[in-house]
N, C-alpha and C positions, 0 to 999 in steps of 0.2 A: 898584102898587109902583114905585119909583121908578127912574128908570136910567142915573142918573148924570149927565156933563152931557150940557146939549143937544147934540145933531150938528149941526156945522159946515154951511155952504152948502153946502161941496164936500161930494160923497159920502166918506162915511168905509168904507175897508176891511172887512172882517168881523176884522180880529181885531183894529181898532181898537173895534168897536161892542160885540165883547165882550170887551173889557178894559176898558171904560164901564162894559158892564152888570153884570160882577162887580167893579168898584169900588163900583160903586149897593152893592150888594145886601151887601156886605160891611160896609160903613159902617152900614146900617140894621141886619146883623146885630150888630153891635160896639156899638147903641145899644141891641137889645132884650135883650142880655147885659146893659147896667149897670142897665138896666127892672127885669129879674132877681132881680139882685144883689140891689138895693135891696129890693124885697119881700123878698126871701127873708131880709136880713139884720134887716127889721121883722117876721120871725114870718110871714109872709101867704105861705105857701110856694105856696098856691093861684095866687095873683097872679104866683106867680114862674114857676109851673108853665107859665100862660098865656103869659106872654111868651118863655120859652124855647122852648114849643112852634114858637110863630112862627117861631123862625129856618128850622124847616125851610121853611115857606111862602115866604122869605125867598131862602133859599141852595137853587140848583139842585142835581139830585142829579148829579154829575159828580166827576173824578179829583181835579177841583183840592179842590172842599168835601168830600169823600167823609167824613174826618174831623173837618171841623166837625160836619157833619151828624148822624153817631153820635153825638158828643162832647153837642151840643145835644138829642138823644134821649135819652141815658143821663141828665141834670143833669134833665131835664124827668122822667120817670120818679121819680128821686130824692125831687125837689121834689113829686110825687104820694103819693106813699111818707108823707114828713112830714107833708103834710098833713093825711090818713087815721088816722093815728098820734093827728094833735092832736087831732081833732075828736072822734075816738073814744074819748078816754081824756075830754076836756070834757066829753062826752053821758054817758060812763059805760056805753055800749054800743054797737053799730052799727046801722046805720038805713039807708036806702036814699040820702039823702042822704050818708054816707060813704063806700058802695058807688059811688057815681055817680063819685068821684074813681079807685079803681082802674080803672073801665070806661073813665074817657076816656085811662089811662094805656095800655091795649092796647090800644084804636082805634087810638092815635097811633102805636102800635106798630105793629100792623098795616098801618097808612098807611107808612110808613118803611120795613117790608121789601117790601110790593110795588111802594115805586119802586126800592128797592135792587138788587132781584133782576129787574126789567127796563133797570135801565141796566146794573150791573155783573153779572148774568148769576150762579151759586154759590150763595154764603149768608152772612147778616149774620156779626158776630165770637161768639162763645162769651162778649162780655161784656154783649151785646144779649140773648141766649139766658140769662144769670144772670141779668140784670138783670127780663127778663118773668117767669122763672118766680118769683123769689119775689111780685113784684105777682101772678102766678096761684095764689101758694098764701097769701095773705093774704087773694085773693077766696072761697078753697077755705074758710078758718078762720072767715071772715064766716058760714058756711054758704049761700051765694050759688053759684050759676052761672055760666060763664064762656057771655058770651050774644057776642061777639065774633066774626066768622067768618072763620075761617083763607082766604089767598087760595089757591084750587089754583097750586102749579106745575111741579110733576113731569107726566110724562105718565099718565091716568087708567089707565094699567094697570098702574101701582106697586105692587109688594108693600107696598110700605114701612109698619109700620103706625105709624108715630112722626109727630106734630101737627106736631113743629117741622121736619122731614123738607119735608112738605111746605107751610109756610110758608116753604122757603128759610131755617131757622135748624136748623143744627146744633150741636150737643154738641160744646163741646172740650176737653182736659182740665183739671182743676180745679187741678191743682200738690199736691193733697194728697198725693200720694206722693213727690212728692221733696222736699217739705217734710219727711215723715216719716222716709225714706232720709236726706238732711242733717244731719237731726236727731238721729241716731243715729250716722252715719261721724263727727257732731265728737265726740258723747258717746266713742266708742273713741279717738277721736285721741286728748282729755284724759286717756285711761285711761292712756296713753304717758307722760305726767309722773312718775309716781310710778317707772317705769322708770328711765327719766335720770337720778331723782336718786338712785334705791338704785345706781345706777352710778360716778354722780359719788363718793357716800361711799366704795363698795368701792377705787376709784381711787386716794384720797385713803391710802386705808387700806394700800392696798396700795405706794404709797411709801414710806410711815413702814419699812412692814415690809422691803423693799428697801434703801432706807437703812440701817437698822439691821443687816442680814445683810452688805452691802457692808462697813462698818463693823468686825463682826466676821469678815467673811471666811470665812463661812459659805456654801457654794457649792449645797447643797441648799436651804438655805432662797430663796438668791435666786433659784433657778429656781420654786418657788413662789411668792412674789411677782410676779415675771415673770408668770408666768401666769395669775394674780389679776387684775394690771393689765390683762392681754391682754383678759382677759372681760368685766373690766367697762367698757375702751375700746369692745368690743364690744357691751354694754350700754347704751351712752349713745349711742354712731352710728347702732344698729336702731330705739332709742328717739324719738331727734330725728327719723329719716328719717319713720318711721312715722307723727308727732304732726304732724310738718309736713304730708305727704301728706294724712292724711286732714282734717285740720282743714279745711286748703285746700279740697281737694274737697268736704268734705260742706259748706262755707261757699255753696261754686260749687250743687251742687242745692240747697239750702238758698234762695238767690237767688233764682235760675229757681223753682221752687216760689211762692214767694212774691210775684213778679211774673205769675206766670200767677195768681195766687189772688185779690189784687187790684184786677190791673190794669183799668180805669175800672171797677169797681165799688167803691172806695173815696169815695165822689163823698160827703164830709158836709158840714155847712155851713160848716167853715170854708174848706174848699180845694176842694170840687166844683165852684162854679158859678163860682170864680175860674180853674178850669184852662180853660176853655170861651174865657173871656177872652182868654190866654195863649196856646191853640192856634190862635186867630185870626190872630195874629203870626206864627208859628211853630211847628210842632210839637215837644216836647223829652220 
C-alpha cells in the first residue's frame, strides 16, 4: 500500500509521517470509490462490491476514517445484496455460487467489527447491525447456513444469549415508533382545521348578527351575539394553537423516526456509493 510521499533526508516527525500516510491511503481510498462507482453504475455490482471492500484494507481503523470505514462497509454490503438479487433472479434460483456473494458479505462483516471493537472498544452502529441481519436472513431464505464465526468479545461468562451481543453489534432502535407516533399527532393536528374554520364561519355570523341588533338597538340580542363571537374567537385560537402544536411536533418525531429508520441503510444505486464519495471530503 502506498504512503504517500517519500520522507525527506531529514527525519520527518511522527505526525508528519502520519499525515503522509493517511494522505496515501485516502487518495487510494477516493480512487477504489470511483473503481466502485463505475462497476456498480455498469451493473457489475460484484466488481463494485470488491473494490469497495478494499477501502477497509486501505483506511486504517482509527477516529479520523472511523466513518469512512462504516460508510465503505455498509455500500460494500449493499453492492453484495444486488448482486445476489441479479444472479438469482438470472439463474431462476439459487445455487452456491449466489450463496458465496452473501458469505463474503459477513466475513467482511465480520472482519470490520473485530477491528472495530478492538480499536474503538463498544459496538458497531444499529446501521451495520440492519445492514447484516437482512444479508442474514436472505442467507436464512436461500435455505443455507450462516457458516461465518462470530468473534468472542464479552467476557465468556456472559449471560447474554444474543449473536450480535457478543460480536460487539447491538440493536438500536428502528424509528418505527415515532414514525408511527408522528404520524398520527399530524393526523390529529389536521383534524384541527375543520375546527378553525366552523369558527371562522360562526365569527363571521356572529357579526352580521351584532351588526344588525346594534342597528336595531336590540340589547339582548347583542349580548348573544357577543357571545357567539366570544366562542367562536375561542374556536379558532384553541383550533390554530392545537393544529400548530401538533403538526409541528408530530412533523419533529416524524423526522427523527425516519432518520433513525434509514439512516445509512438507504445506500441504492443511485446515491449509496456516491455518499461514500462525498464523506471522504466531509461528512454532512
Amino acid at each position: 500500500m502506498a504512503m504517500g510521499a517519500p520522507v525527506p533526508v531529514m527525519a520527518a516527525g511522527p505526525a508528519e509521517i502520519d499525515r503522509n500516510f493517511q494522505d496515501g491511503s485516502r487518495s487510494s481510498a477516493r480512487a477504489l470509490t470511483e473503481q466502485g462507482q463505475a462497476s456498480f453504475d455498469a451493473g457489475d455490482y460484484e466488481g463494485a462490491a470488491s473494490s469497495w471492500s478494499k477501502i477497509l484494507d486501505t483506511l486504517p481503523e482509527n477516529d479520523l476514517n472511523r466513518e469512512e470505514r462504516e460508510n465503505a462497509l455498509l455500500i460494500s454490503l449493499e453492492a453484495y445484496k444486488h448482486a445476489y438479487r441479479r444472479k438469482t433472479a438470472e439463474r431462476g434460483g439459487t445455487s452456491e455460487a449466489e450463496v458465496a456473494l452473501l458469505r463474503k458479505g459477513l466475513a467482511l462483516c465480520d472482519a470490520y467489527t473485530k477491528e472495530f471493537v478492538r480499536v474503538h472498544g463498544g459496538s458497531v452502529s444499529p446501521a451495520v447491525v440492519e445492514s447484516r441481519v437482512e444479508v442474514e436472513n436472505m442467507l436464512a431464505d436461500s435455505g443455507r447456513t450462516i457458516e461465518t464465526t462470530p468473534t468472542p468479545i464479552l467476557p465468556p461468562t456472559t449471560t447474554d444469549p444474543d449473536p450480535f451481543t457478543r460480536t460487539g453489534i447491538q440493536r438500536g432502535p428502528s424509528g418505527n415508533g415515532l414514525i408511527a407516533a408522528g404520524s398520527a399527532t399530524i393526523v390529529v393536528g389536521l383534524a384541527m382545521i375543520p375546527l378553525v374554520v366552523v369558527g371562522a364561519q360562526r365569527s363571521k355570523d356572529a357579526d352580521e348578527d351584532l351588526k344588525q341588533a346594534m342597528d336595531e338597538g336590540n340589547m339582548e340580542a347583542i349580548n348573544q351575539a357577543e357571545d357567539r363571537k366570544s366562542s367562536a374567537t375561542a374556536m379558532i385560537i384553541s383550533g390554530s394553537i392545537l393544529l400548530g402544536v401538533l403538526t409541528v411536533g408530530g412533523s419533529t418525531m416524524l423526522g427523527i423516526g425516519i432518520r433513525r429508520r434509514i439512516r445509512y441503510t438507504a445506500f441504492s444505486p443511485a446515491i449509496g456509493p456516491r455518499f461514500v464519495g462525498l464523506s471522504l471530503q466531509g461528512r454532512f
